[in-house]
N, C-alpha and C positions, 0 to 999 in steps of 0.2 A: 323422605327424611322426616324427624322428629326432633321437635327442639322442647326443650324443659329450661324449667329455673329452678337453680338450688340456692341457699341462703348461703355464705362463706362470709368467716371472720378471719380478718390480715392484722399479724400481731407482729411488733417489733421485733425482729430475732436479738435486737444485744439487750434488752426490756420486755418480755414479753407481758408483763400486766398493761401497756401500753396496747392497744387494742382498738379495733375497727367494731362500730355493731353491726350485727350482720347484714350485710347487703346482695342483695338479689340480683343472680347473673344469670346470665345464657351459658348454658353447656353448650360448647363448640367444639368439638373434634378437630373440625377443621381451623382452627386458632391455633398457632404453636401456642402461647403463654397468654397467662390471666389479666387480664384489663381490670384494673380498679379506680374510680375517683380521684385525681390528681390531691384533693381535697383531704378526704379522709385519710388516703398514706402521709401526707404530710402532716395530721394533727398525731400523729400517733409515731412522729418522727421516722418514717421511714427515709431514706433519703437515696435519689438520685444517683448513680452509679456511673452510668451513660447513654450517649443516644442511639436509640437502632431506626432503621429506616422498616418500614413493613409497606407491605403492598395493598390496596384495600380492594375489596369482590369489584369494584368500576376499575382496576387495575393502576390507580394512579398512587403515587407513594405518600407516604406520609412519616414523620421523624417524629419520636414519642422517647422522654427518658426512662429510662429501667432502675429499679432497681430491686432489692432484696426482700421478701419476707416470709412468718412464717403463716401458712395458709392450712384452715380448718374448712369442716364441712359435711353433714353429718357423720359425724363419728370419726373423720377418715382425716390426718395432717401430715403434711411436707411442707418440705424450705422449696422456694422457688422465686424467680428470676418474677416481676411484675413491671404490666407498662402502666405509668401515668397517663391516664384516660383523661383528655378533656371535654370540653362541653361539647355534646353532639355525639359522643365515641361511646358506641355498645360496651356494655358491661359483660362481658367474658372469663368464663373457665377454660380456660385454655388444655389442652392434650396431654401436654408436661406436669401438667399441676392433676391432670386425670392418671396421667401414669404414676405419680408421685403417690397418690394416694392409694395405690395396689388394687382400683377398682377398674371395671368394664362399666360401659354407656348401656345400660340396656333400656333401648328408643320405645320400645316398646312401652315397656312399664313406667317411662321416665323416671328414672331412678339409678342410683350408684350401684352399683352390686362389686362385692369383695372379691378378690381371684387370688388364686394362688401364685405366688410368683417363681417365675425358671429360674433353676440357679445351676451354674455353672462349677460343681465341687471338684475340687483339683483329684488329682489321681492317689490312691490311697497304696502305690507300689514302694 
C-alpha cells in the first residue's frame, strides 16, 4: 500500500468565493468521503446537513456530521458529501471525492492521474 497527500480546497457551494486554504490530506481509497477540519467548513459557512455513524480501522463507531461542499485539487473539482473532522480525526480524500474528480490513485507515482469516463449512451434506434 501507498499513501500520499495532496493539497484540497473546500469552497461553499451556495458562495463559492468563500473558501478553505488549501489543506493537506491523506488519499484514502479505502474512505468512502472526505474528512475536512470541523473548523475551516465552518469559517467558510458550510453547514451541517446530518449525522452518519462510520466505523474506524479499531472497528468501533463513531457519529461525525456531514455536509456539502465543493472540492478542488490539483486541477480536478466535484460537489461532494464532507464529514466534520474533529480533533484527532485524519484528514482524508475520500473515493467519492476520487471518483468525482474523473481520476485514478496511481500509488505508485503518488499522484492523480485523469481517466476517461464509461458512459452509458442510450440506443440510437
Amino acid at each position: 500500500m501507498s499513501w500520499f497527500r495532496v493539497n484540497v480546497v473546500a469552497r461553499n457551494p451556495k458562495d463559492e468565493s468563500r473558501a478553505t486554504p488549501p489543506l493537506e490530506v491523506l488519499v484514502d481509497t479505502g474512505a468512502e468521503l472526505t474528512w475536512l477540519p470541523t473548523d475551516q467548513l465552518t469559517a467558510i459557512g458550510v453547514v451541517p446537513r446530518r449525522d452518519r455513524t462510520f466505523r474506524t480501522a479499531t472497528g468501533d463507531s463513531v457519529v461525525r456530521k456531514v455536509g456539502y461542499a465543493v472540492l478542488s485539487a490539483e486541477g480536478h473539482e466535484t460537489i461532494d458529501e464532507v464529514v466534520f473532522g474533529e480533533k484527532g480525526d485524519l484528514l482524508l480524500l475520500g473515493v467519492r471525492t476520487v471518483e468525482g474528480f474523473g481520476v485514478m490513485v496511481d500509488a505508485v507515482g503518488h499522484r492523480l492521474v485523469a481517466v476517461s469516463t464509461l458512459a452509458a449512451p442510450g440506443s440510437s434506434e
